[in-house]
N, CA, C and O atoms as a CHARMM CRD file, in Angstrom:
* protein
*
  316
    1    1 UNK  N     71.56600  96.25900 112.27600 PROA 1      0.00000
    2    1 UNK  CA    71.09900  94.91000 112.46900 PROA 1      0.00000
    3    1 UNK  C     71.91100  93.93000 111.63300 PROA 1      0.00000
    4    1 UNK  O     72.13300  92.78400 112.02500 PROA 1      0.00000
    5    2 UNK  N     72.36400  94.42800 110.42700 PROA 2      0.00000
    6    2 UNK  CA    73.10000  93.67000 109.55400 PROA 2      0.00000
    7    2 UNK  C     74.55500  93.23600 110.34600 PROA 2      0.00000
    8    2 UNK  O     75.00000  92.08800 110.32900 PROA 2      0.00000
    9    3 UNK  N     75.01200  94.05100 110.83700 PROA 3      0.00000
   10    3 UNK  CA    76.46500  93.92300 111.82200 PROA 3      0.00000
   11    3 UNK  C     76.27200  92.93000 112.61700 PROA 3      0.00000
   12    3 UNK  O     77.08100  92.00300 112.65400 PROA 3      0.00000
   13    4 UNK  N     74.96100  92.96100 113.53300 PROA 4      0.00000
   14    4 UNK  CA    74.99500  92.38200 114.27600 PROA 4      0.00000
   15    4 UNK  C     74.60900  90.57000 114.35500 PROA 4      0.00000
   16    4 UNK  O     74.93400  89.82300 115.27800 PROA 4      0.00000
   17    5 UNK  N     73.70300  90.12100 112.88400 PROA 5      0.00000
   18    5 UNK  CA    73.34900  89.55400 112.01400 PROA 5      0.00000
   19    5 UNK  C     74.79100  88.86200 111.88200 PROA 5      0.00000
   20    5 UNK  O     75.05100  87.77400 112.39500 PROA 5      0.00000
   21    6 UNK  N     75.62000  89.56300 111.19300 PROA 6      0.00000
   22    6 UNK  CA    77.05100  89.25100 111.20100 PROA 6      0.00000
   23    6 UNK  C     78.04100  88.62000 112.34800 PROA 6      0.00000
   24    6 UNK  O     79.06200  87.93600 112.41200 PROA 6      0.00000
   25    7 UNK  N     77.36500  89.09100 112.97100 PROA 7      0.00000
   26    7 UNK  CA    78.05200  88.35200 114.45200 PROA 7      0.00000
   27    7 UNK  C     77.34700  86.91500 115.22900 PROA 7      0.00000
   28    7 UNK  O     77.75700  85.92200 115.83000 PROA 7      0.00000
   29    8 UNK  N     76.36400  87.35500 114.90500 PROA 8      0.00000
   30    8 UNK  CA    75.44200  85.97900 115.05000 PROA 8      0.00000
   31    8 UNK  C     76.12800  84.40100 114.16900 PROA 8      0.00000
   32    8 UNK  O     76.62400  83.30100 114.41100 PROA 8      0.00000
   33    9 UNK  N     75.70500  85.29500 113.04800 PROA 9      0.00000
   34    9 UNK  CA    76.47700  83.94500 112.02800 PROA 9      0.00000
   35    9 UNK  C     77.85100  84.09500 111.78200 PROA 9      0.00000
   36    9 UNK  O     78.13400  83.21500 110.97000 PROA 9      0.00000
   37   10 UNK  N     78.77300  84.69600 112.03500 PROA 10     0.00000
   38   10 UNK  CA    80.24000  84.36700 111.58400 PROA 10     0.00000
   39   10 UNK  C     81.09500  83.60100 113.32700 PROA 10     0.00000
   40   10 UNK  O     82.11500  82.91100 113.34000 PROA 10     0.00000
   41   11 UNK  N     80.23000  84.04400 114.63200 PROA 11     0.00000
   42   11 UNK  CA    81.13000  83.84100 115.69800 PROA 11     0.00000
   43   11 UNK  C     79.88600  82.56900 116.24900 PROA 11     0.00000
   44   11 UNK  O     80.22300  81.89500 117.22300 PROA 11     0.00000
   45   12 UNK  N     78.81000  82.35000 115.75200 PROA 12     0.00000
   46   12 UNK  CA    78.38600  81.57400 116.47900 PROA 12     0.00000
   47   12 UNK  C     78.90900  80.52200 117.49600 PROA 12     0.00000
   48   12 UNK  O     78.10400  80.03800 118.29200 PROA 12     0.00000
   49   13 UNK  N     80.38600  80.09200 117.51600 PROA 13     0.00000
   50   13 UNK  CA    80.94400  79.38700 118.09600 PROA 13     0.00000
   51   13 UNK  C     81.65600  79.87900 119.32200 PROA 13     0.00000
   52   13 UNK  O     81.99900  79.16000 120.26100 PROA 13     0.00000
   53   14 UNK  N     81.92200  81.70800 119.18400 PROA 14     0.00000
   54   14 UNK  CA    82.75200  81.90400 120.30400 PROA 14     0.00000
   55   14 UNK  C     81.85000  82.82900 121.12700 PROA 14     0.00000
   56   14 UNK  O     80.84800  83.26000 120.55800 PROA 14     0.00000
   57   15 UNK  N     82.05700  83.15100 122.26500 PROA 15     0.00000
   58   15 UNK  CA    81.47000  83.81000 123.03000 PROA 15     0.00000
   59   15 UNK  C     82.10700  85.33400 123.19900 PROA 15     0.00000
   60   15 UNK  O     83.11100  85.59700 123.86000 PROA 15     0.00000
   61   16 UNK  N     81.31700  86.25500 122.46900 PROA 16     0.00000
   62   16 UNK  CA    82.11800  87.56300 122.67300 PROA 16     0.00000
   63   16 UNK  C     82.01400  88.42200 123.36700 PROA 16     0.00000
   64   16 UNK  O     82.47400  89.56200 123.31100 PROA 16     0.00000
   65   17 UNK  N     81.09200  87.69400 124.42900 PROA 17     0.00000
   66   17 UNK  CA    81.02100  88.79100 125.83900 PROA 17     0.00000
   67   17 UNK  C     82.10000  87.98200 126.39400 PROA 17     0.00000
   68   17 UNK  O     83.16100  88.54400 126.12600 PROA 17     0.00000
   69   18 UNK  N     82.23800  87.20000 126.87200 PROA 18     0.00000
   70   18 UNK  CA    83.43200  86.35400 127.18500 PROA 18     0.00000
   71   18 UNK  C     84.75400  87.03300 126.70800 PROA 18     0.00000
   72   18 UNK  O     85.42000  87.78800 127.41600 PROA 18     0.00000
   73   19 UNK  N     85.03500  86.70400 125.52200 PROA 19     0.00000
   74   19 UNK  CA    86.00500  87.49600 124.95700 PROA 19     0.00000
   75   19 UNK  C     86.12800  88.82200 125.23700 PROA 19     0.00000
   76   19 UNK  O     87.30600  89.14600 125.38100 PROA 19     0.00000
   77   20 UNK  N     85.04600  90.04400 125.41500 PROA 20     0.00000
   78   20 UNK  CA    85.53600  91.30700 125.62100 PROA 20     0.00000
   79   20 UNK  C     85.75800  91.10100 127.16200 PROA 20     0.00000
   80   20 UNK  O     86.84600  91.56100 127.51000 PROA 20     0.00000
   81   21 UNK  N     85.31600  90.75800 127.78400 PROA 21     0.00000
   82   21 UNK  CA    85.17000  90.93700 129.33000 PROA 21     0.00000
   83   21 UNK  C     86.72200  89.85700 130.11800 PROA 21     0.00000
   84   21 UNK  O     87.45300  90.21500 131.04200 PROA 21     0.00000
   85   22 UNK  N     86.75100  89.15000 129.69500 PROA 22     0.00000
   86   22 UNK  CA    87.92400  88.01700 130.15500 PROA 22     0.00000
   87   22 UNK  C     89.04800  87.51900 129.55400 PROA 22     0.00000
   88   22 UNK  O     89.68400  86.54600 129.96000 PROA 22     0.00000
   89   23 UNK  N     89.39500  88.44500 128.20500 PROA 23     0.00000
   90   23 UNK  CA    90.63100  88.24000 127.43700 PROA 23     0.00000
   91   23 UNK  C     91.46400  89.29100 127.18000 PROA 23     0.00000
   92   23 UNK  O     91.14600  90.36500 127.69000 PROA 23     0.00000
   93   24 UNK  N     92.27500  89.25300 126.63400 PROA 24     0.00000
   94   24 UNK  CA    93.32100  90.43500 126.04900 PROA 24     0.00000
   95   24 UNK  C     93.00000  90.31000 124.79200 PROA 24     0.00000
   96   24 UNK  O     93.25400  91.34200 124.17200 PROA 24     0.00000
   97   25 UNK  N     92.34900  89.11600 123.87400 PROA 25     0.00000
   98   25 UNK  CA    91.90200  88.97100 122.43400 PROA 25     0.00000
   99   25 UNK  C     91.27400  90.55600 121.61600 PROA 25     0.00000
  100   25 UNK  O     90.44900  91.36400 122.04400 PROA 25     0.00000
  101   26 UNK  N     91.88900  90.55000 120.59300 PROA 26     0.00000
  102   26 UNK  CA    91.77500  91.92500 120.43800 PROA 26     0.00000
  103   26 UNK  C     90.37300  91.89300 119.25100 PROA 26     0.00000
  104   26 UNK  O     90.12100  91.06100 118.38000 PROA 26     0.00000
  105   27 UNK  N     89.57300  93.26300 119.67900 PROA 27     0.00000
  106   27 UNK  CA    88.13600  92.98200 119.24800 PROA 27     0.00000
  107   27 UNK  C     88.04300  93.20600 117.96300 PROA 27     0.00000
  108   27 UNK  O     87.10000  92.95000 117.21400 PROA 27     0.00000
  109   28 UNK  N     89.29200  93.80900 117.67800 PROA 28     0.00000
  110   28 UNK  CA    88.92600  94.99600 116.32900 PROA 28     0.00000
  111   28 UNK  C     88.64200  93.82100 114.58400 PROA 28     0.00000
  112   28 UNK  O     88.18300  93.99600 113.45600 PROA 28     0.00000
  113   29 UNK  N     89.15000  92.89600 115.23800 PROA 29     0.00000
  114   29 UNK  CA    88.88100  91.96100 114.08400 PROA 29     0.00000
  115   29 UNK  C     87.48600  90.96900 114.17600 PROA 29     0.00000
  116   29 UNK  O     86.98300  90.47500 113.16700 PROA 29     0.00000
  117   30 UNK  N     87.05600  90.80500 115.27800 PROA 30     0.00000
  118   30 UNK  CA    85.88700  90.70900 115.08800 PROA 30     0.00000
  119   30 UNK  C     84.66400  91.58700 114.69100 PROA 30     0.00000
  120   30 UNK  O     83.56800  91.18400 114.30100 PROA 30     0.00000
  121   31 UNK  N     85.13600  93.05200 114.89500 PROA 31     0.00000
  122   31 UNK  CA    84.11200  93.88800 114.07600 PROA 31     0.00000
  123   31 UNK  C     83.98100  94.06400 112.70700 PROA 31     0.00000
  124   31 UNK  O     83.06900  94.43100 111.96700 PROA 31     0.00000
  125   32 UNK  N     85.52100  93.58400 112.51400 PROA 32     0.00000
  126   32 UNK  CA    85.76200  94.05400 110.95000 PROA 32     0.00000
  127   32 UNK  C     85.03900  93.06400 110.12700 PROA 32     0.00000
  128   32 UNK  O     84.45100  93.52400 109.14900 PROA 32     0.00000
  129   33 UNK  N     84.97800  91.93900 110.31100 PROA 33     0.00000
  130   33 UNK  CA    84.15800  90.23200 110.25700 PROA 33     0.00000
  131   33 UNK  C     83.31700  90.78200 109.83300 PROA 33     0.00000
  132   33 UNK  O     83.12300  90.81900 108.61800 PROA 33     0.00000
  133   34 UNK  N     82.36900  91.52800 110.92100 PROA 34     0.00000
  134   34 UNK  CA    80.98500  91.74500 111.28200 PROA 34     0.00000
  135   34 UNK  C     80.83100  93.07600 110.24600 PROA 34     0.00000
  136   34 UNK  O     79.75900  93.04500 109.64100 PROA 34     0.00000
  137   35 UNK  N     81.58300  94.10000 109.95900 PROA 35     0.00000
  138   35 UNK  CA    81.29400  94.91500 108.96100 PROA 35     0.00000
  139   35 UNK  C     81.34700  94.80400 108.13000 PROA 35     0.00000
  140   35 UNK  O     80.78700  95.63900 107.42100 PROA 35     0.00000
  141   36 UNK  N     81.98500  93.80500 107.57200 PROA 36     0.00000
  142   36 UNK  CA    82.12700  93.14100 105.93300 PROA 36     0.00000
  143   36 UNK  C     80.87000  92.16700 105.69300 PROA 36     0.00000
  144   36 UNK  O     80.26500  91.79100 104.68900 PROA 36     0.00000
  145   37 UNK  N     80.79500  92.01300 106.59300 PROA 37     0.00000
  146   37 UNK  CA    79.56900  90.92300 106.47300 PROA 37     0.00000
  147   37 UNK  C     78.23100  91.72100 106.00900 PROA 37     0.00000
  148   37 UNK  O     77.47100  91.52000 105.06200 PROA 37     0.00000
  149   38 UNK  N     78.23000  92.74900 107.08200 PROA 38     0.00000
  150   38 UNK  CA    76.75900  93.73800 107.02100 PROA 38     0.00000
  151   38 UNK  C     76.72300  94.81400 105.39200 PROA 38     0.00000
  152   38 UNK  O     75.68700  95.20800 104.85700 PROA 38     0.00000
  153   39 UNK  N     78.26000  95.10600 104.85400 PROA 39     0.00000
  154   39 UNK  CA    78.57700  95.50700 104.05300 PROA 39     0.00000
  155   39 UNK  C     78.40100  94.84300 102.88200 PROA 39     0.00000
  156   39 UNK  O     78.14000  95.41300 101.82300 PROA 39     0.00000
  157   40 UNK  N     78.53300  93.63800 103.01700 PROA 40     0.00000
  158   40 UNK  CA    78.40400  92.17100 101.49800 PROA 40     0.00000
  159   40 UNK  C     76.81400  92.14100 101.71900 PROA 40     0.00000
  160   40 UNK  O     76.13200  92.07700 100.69600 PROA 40     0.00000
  161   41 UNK  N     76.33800  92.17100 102.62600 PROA 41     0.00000
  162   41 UNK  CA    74.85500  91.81200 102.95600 PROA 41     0.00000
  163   41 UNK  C     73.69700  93.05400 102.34500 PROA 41     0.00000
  164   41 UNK  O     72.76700  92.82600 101.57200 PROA 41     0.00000
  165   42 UNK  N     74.00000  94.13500 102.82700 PROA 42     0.00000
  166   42 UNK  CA    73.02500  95.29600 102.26800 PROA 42     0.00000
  167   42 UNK  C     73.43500  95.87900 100.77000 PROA 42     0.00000
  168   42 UNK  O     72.59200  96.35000 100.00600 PROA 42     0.00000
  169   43 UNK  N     74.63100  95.79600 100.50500 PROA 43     0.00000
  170   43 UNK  CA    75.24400  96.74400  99.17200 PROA 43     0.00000
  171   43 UNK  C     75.51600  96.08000  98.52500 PROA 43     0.00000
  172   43 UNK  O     76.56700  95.50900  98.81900 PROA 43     0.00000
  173   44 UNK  N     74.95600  95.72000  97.43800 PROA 44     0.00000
  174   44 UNK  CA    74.55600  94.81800  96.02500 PROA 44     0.00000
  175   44 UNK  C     74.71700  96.12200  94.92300 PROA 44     0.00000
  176   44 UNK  O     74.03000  97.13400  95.05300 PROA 44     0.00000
  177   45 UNK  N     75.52600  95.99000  94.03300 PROA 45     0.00000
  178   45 UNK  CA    75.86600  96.79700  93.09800 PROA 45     0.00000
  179   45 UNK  C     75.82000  96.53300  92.29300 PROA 45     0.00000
  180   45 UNK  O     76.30500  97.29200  91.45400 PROA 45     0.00000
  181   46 UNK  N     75.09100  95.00100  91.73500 PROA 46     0.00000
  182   46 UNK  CA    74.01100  94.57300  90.84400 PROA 46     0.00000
  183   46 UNK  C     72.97500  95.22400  90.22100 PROA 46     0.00000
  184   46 UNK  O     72.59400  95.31400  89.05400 PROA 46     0.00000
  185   47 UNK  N     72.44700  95.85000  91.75400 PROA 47     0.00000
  186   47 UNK  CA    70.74900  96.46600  91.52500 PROA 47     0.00000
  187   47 UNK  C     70.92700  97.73900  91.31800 PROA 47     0.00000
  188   47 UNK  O     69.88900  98.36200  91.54000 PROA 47     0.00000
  189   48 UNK  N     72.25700  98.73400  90.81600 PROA 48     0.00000
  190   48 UNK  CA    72.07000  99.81400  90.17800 PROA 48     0.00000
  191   48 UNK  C     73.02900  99.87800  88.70100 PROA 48     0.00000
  192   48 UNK  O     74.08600  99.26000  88.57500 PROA 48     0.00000
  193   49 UNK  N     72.54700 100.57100  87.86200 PROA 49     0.00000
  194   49 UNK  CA    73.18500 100.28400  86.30800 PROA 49     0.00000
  195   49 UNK  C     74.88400 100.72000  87.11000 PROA 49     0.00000
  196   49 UNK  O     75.19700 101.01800  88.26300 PROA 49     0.00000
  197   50 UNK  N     75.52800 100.59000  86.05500 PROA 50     0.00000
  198   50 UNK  CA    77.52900 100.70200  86.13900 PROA 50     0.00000
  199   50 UNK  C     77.40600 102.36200  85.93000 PROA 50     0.00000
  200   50 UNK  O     78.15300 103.25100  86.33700 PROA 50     0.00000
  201   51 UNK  N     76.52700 102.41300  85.36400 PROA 51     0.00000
  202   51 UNK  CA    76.82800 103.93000  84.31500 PROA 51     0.00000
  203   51 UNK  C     76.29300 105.29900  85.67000 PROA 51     0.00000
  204   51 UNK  O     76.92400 106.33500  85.87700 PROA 51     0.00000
  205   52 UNK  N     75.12800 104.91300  86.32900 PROA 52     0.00000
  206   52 UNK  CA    74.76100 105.35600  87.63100 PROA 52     0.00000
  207   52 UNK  C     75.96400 105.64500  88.66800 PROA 52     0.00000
  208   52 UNK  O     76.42300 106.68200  89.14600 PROA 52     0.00000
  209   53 UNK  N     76.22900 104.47100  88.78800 PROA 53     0.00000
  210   53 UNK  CA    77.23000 104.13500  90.04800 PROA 53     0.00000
  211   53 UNK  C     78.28500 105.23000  89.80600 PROA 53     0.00000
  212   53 UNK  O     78.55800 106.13500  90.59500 PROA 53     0.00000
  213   54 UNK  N     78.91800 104.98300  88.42100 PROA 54     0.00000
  214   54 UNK  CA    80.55600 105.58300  88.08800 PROA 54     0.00000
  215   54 UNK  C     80.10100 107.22600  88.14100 PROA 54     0.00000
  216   54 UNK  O     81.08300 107.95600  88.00900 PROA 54     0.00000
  217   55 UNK  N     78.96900 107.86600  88.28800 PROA 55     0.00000
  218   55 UNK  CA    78.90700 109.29400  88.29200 PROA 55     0.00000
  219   55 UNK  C     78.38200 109.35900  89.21800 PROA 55     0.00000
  220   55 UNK  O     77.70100 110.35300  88.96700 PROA 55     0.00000
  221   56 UNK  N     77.95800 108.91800  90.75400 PROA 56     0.00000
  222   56 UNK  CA    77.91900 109.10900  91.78100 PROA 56     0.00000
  223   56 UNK  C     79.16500 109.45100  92.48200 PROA 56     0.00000
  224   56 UNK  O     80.29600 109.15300  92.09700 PROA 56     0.00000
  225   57 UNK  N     78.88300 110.05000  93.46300 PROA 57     0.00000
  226   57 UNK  CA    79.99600 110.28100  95.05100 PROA 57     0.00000
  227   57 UNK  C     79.34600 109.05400  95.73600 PROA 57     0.00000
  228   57 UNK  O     78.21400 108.57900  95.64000 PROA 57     0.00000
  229   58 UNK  N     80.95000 108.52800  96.80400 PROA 58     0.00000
  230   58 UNK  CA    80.49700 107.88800  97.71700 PROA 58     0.00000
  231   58 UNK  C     79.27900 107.94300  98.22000 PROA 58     0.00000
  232   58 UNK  O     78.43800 107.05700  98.07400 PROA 58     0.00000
  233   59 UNK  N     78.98300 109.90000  99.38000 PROA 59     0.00000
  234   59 UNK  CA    78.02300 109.79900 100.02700 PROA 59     0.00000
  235   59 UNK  C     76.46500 109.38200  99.09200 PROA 59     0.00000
  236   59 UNK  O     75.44400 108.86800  99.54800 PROA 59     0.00000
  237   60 UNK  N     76.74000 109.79600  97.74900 PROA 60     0.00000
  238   60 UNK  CA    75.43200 109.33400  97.21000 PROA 60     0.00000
  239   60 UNK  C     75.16100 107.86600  96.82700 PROA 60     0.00000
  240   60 UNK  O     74.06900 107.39200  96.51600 PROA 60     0.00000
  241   61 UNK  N     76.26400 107.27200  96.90000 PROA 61     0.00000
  242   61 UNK  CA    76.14000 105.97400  96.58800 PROA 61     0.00000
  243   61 UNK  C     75.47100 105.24200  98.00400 PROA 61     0.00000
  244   61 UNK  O     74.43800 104.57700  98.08200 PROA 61     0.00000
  245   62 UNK  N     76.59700 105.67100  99.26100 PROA 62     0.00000
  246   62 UNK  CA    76.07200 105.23400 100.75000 PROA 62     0.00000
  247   62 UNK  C     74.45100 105.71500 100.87200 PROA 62     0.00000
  248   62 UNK  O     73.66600 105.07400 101.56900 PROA 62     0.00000
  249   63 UNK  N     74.12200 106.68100 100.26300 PROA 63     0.00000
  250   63 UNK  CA    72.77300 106.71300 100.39000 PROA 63     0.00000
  251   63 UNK  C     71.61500 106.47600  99.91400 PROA 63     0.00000
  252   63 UNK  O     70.56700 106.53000 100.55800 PROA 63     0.00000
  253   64 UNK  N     71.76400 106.11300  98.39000 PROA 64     0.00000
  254   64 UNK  CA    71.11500 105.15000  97.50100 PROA 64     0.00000
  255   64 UNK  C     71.09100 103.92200  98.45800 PROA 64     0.00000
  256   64 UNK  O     69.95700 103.72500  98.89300 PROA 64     0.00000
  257   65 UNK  N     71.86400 103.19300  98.82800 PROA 65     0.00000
  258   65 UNK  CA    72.30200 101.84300  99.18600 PROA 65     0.00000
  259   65 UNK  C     71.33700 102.32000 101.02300 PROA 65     0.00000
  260   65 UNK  O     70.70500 101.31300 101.34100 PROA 65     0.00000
  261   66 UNK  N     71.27300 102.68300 101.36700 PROA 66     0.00000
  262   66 UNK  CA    70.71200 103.73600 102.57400 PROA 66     0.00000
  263   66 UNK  C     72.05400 102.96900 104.18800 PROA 66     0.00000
  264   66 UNK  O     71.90100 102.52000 105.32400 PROA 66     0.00000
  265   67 UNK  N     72.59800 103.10400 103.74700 PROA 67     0.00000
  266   67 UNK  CA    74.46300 102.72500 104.69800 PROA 67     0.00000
  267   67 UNK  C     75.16300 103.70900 104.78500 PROA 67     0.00000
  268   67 UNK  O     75.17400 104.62200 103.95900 PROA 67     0.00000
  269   68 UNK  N     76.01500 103.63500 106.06600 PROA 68     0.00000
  270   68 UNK  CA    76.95800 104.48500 106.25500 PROA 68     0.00000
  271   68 UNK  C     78.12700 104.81800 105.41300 PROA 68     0.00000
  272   68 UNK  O     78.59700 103.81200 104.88200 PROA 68     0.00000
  273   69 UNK  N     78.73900 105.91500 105.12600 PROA 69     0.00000
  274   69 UNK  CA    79.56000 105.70900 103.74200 PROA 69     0.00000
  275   69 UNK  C     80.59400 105.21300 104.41100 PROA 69     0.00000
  276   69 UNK  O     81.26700 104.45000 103.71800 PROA 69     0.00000
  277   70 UNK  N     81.11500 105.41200 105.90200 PROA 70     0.00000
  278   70 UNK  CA    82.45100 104.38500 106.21500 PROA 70     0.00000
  279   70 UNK  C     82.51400 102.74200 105.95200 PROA 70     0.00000
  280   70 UNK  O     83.52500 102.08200 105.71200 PROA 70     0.00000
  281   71 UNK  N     81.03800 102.23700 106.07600 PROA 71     0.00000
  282   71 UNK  CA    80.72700 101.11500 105.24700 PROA 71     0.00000
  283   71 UNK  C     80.82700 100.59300 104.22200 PROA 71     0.00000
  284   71 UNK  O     81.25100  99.51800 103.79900 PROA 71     0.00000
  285   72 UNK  N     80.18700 101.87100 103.66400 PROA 72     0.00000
  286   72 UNK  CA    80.36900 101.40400 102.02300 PROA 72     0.00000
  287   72 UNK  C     81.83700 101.77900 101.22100 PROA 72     0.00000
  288   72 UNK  O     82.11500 101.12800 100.21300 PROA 72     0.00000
  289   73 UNK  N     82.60600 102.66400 101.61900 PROA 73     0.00000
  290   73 UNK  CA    84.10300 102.83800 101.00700 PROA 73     0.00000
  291   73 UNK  C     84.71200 101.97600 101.66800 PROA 73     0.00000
  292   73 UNK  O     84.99600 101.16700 100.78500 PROA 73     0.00000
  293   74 UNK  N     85.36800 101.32300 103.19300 PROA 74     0.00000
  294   74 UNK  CA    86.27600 100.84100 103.91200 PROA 74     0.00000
  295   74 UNK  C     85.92200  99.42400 103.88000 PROA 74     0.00000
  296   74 UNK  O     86.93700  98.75900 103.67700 PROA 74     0.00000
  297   75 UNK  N     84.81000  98.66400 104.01100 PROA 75     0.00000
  298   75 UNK  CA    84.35600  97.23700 103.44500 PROA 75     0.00000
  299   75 UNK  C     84.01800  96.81000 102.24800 PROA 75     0.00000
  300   75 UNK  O     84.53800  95.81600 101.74100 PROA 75     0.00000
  301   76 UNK  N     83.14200  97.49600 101.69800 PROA 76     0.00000
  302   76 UNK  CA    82.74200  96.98400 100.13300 PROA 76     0.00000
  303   76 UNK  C     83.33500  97.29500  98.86400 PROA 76     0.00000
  304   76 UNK  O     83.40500  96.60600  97.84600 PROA 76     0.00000
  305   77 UNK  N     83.72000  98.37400  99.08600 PROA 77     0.00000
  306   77 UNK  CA    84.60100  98.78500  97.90100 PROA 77     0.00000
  307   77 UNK  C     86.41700  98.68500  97.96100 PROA 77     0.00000
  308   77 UNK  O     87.16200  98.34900  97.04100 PROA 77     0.00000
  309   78 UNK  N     86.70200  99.00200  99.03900 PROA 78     0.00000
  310   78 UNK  CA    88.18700  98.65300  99.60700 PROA 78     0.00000
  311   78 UNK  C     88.60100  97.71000  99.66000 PROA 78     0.00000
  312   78 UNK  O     88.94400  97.32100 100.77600 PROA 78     0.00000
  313   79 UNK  N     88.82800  96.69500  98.32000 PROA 79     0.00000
  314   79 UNK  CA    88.92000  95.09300  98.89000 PROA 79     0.00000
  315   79 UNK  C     90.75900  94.95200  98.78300 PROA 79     0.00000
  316   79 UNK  O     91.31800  93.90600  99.11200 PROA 79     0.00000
């Protein structure tokens, strides 16, 4: 819902059924928009201590945070 949340508010201006259906415009950057967005939006790394975080694995971090870990390594942490 967060992705899609993301698409709501970052494209509100363009039409992306339009765009997939009647362009050559390539989509992959509008998802990426939309996954960074859903990624900045759910995973706050505020709300767990530093000392937690740094002795976690990804997947335990993606699952504390309750997100996909391609989410949480390739948008939020991959800057």
């Amino acid at each position: 819902m967060a992705h899609e949340l993301g698409h709501a508010l970052l494209l509100y201006h363009r039409s992306t059924c339009f765009i997939r259906e009647y362009t050559l415009f390539p989509r992959g950057r509008i998802e990426n928009e939309a996954n960074k967005f859903a990624a900045e939006l759910l995973i706050d790394e505020k709300n767990i201590d530093k000392y937690s975080l740094e002795n976690m694995c990804k997947g335990q971090i993606a699952s504390y945070f309750g997100v996909n870990k391609k989410l949480l390594v390739k948008y939020k942490f991959n800057k």
